[in-house]
Biopython code that builds the backbone (N, CA, C, O; Angstrom):
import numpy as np
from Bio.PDB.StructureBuilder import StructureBuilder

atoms = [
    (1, "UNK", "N", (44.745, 137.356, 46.996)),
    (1, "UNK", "CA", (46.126, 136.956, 47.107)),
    (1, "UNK", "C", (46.926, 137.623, 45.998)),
    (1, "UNK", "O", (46.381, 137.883, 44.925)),
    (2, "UNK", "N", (48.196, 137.903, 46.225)),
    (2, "UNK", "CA", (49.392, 138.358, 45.217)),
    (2, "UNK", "C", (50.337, 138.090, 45.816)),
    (2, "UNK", "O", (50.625, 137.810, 46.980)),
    (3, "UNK", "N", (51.110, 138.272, 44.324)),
    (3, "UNK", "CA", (52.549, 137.791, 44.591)),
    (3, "UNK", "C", (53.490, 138.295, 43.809)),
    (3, "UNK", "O", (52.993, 138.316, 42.683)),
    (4, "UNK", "N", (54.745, 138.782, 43.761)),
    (4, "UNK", "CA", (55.374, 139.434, 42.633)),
    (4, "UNK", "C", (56.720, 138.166, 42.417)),
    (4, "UNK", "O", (57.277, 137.447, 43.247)),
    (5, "UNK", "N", (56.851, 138.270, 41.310)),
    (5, "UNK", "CA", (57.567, 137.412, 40.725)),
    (5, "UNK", "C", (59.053, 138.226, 41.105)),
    (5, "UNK", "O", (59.115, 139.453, 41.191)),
    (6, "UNK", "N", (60.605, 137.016, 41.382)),
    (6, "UNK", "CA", (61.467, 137.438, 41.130)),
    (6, "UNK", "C", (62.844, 137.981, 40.192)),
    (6, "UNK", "O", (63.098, 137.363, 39.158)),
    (7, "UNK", "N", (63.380, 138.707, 40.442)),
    (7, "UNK", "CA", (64.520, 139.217, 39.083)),
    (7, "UNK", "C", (63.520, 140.133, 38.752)),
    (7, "UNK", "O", (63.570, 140.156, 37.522)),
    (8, "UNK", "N", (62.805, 140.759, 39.041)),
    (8, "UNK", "CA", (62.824, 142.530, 38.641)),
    (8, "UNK", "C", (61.701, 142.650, 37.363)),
    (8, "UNK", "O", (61.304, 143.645, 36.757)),
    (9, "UNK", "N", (61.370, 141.249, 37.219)),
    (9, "UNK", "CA", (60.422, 141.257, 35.453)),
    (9, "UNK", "C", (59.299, 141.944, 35.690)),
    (9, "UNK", "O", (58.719, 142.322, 34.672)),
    (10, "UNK", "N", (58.679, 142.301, 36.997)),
    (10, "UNK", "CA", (57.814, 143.414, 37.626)),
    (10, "UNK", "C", (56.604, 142.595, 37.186)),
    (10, "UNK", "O", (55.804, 143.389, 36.692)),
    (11, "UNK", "N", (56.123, 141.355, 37.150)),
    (11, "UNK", "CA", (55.215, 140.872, 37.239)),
    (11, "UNK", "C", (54.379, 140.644, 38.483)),
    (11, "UNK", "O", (54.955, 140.060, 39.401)),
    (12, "UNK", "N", (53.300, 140.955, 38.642)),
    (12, "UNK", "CA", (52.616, 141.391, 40.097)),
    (12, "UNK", "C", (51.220, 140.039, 39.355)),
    (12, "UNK", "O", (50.539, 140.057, 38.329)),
    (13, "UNK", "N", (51.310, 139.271, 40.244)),
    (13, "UNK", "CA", (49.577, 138.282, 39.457)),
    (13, "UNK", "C", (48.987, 137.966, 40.822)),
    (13, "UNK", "O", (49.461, 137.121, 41.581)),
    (14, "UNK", "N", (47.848, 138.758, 41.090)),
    (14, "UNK", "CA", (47.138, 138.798, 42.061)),
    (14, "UNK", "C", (46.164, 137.205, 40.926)),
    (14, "UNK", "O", (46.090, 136.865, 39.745)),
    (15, "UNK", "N", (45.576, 136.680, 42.427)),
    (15, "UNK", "CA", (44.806, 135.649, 42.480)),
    (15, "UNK", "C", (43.240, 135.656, 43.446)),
    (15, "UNK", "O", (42.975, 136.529, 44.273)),
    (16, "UNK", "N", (42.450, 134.631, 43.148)),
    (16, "UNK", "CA", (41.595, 134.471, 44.143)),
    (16, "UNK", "C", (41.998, 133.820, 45.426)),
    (16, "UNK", "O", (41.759, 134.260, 46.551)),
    (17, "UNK", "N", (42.776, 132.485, 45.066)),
    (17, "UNK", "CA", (43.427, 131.734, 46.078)),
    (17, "UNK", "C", (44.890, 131.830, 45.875)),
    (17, "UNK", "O", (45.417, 132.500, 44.987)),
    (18, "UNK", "N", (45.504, 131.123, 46.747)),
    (18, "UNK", "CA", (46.908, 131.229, 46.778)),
    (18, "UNK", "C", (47.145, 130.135, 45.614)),
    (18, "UNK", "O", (48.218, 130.118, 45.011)),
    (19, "UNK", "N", (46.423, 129.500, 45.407)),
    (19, "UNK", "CA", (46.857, 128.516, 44.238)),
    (19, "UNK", "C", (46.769, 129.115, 42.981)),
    (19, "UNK", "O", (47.716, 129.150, 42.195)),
    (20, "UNK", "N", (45.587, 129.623, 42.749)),
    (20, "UNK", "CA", (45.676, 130.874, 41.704)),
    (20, "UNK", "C", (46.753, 131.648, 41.363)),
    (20, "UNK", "O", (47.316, 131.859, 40.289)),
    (21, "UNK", "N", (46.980, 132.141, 42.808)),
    (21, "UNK", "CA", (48.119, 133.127, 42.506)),
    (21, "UNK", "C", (50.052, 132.692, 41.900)),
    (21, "UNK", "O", (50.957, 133.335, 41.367)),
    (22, "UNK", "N", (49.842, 131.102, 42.448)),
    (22, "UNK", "CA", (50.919, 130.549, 41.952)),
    (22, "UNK", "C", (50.972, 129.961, 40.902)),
    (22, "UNK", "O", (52.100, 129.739, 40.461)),
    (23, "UNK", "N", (49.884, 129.532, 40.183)),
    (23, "UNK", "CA", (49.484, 129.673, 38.717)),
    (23, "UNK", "C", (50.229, 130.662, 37.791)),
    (23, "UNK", "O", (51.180, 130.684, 37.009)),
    (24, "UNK", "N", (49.074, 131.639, 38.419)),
    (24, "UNK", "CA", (50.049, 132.647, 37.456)),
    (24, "UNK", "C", (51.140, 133.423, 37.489)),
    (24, "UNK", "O", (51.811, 133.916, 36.582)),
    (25, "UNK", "N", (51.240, 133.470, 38.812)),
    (25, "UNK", "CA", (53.039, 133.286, 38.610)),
    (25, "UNK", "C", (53.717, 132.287, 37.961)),
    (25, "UNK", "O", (54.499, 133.017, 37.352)),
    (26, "UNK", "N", (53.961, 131.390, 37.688)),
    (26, "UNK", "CA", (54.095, 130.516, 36.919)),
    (26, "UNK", "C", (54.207, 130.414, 35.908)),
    (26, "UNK", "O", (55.278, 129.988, 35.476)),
    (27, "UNK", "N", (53.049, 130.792, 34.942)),
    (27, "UNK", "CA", (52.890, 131.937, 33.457)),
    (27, "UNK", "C", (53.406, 132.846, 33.577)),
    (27, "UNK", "O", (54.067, 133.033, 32.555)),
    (28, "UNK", "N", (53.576, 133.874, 34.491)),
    (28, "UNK", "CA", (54.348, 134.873, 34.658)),
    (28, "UNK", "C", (55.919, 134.656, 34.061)),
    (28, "UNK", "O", (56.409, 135.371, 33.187)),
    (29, "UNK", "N", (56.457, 133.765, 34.575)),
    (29, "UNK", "CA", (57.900, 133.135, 34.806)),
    (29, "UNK", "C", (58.354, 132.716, 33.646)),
    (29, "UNK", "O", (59.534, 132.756, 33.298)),
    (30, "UNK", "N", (57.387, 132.279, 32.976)),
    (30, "UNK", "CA", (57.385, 131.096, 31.708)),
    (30, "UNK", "C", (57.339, 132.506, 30.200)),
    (30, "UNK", "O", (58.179, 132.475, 29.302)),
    (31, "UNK", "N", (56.668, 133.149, 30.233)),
    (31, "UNK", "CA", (56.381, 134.093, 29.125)),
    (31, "UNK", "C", (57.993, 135.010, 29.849)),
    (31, "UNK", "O", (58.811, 135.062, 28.931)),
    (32, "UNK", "N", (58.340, 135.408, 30.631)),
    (32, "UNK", "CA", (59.860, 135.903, 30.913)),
    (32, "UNK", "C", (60.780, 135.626, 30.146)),
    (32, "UNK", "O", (61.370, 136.367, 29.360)),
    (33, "UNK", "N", (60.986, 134.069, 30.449)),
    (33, "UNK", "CA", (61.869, 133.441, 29.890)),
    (33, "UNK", "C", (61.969, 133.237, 28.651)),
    (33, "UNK", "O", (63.051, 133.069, 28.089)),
    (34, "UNK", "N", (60.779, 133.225, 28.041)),
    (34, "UNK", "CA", (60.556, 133.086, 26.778)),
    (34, "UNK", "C", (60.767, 134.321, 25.678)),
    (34, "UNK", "O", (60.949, 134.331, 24.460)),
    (35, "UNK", "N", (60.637, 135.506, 26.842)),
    (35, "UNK", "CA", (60.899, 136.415, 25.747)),
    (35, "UNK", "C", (62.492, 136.902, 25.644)),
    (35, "UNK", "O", (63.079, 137.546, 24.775)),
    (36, "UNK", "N", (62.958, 136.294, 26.956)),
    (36, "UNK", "CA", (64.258, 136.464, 27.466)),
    (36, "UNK", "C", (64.972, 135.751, 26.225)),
    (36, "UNK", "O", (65.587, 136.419, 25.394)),
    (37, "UNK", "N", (64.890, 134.735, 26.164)),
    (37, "UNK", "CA", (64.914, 133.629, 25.109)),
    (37, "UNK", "C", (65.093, 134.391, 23.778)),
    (37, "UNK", "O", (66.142, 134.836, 23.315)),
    (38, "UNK", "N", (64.150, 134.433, 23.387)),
    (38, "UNK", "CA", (64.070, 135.293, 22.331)),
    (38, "UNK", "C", (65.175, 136.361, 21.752)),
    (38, "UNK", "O", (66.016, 136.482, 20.861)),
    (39, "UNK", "N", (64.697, 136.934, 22.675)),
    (39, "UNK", "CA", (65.739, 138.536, 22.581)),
    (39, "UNK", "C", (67.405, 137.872, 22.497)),
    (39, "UNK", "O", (68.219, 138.475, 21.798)),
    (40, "UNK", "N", (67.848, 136.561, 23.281)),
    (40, "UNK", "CA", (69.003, 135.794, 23.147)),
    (40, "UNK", "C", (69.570, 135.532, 21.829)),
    (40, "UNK", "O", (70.643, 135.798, 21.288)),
    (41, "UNK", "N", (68.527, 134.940, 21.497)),
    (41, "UNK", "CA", (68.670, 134.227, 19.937)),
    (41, "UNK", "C", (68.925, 135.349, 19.041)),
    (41, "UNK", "O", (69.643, 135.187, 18.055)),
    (42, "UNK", "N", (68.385, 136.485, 19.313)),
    (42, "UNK", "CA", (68.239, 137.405, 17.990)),
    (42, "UNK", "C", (69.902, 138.212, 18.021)),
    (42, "UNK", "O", (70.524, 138.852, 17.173)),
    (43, "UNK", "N", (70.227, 137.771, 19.552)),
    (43, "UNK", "CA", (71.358, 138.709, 19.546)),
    (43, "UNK", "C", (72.521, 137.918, 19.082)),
    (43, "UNK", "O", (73.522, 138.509, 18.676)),
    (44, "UNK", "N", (72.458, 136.479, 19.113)),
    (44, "UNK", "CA", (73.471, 135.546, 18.641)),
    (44, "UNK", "C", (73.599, 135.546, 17.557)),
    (44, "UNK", "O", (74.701, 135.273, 17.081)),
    (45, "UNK", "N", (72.518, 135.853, 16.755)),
    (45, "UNK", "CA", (72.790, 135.802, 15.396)),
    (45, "UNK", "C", (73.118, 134.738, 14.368)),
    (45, "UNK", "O", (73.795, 134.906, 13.354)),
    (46, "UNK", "N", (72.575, 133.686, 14.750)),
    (46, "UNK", "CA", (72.948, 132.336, 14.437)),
    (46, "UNK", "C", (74.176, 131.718, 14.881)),
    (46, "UNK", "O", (74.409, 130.627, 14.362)),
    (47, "UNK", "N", (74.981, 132.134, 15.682)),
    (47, "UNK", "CA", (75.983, 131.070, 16.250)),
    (47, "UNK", "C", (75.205, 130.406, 17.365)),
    (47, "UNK", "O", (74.267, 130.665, 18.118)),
    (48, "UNK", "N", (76.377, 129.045, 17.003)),
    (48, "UNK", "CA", (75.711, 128.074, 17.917)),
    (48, "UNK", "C", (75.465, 127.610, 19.442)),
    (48, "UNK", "O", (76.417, 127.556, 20.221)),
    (49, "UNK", "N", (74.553, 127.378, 19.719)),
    (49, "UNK", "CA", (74.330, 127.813, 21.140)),
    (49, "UNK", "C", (73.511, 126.066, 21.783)),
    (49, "UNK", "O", (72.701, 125.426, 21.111)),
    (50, "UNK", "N", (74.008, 125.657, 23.161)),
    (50, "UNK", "CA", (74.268, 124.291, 23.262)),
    (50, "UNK", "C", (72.294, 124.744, 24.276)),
    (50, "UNK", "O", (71.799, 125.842, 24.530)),
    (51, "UNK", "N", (71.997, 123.955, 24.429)),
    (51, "UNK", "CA", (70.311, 124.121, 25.391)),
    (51, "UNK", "C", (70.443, 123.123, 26.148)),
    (51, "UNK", "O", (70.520, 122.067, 25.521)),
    (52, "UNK", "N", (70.499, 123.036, 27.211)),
    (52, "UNK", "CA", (70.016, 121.755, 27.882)),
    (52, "UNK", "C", (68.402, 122.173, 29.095)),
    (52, "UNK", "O", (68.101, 123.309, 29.458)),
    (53, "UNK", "N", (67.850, 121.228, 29.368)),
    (53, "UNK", "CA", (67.072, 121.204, 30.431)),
    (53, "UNK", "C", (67.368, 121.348, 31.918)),
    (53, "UNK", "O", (68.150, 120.637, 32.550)),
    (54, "UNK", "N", (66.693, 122.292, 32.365)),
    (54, "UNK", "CA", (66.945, 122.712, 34.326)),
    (54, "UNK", "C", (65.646, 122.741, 34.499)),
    (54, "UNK", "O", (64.820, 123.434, 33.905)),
    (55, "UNK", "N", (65.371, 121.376, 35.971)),
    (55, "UNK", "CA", (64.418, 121.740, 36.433)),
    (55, "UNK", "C", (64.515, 122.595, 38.213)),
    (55, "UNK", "O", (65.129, 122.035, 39.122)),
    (56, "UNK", "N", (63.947, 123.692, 38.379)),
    (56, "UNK", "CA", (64.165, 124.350, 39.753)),
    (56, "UNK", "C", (63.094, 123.772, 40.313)),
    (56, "UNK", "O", (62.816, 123.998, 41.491)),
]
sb = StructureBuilder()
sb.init_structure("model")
sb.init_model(0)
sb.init_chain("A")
sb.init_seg("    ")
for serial, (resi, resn, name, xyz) in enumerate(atoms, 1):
    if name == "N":
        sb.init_residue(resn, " ", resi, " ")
    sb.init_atom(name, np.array(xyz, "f"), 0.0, 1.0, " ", f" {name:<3s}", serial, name[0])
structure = sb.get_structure()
C-alpha cells in the first residue's frame, strides 16, 4: 500500500497494510507541520503570535 500526502510536502509512505500506510502518513503530516512551524517562528522573530488548537 501507498499513499502520498497532500500540499506538495512530497511525502510518499508506502505501508504493509492500509493501516500502516495511514500511520505514516500521519507522521508524515505531523513532522510537516512541525518543521513548517519552525521555519514560522524563526521568521517572526519574536513577535507575538496567538496558537490555538484545530482538530481536522
Amino acid at each position: 500500500m501507498g499513499c502520498e500526502s497532500p500540499g506538495g510536502s512530497g511525502g510518499y509512505n508506502p505501508g504493509k497494510t492500509i493501516e500502516e500506510a495511514r500511520e505514516n502518513l500521519k507522521e508524515t503530516i505531523h513532522l510537516v507541520l512541525e518543521v513548517r512551524r519552525e521555519n514560522t517562528e524563526k521568521e517572526l522573530n519574536g513577535r507575538e503570535v496567538i496558537r490555538e488548537p484545530i482538530e481536522v
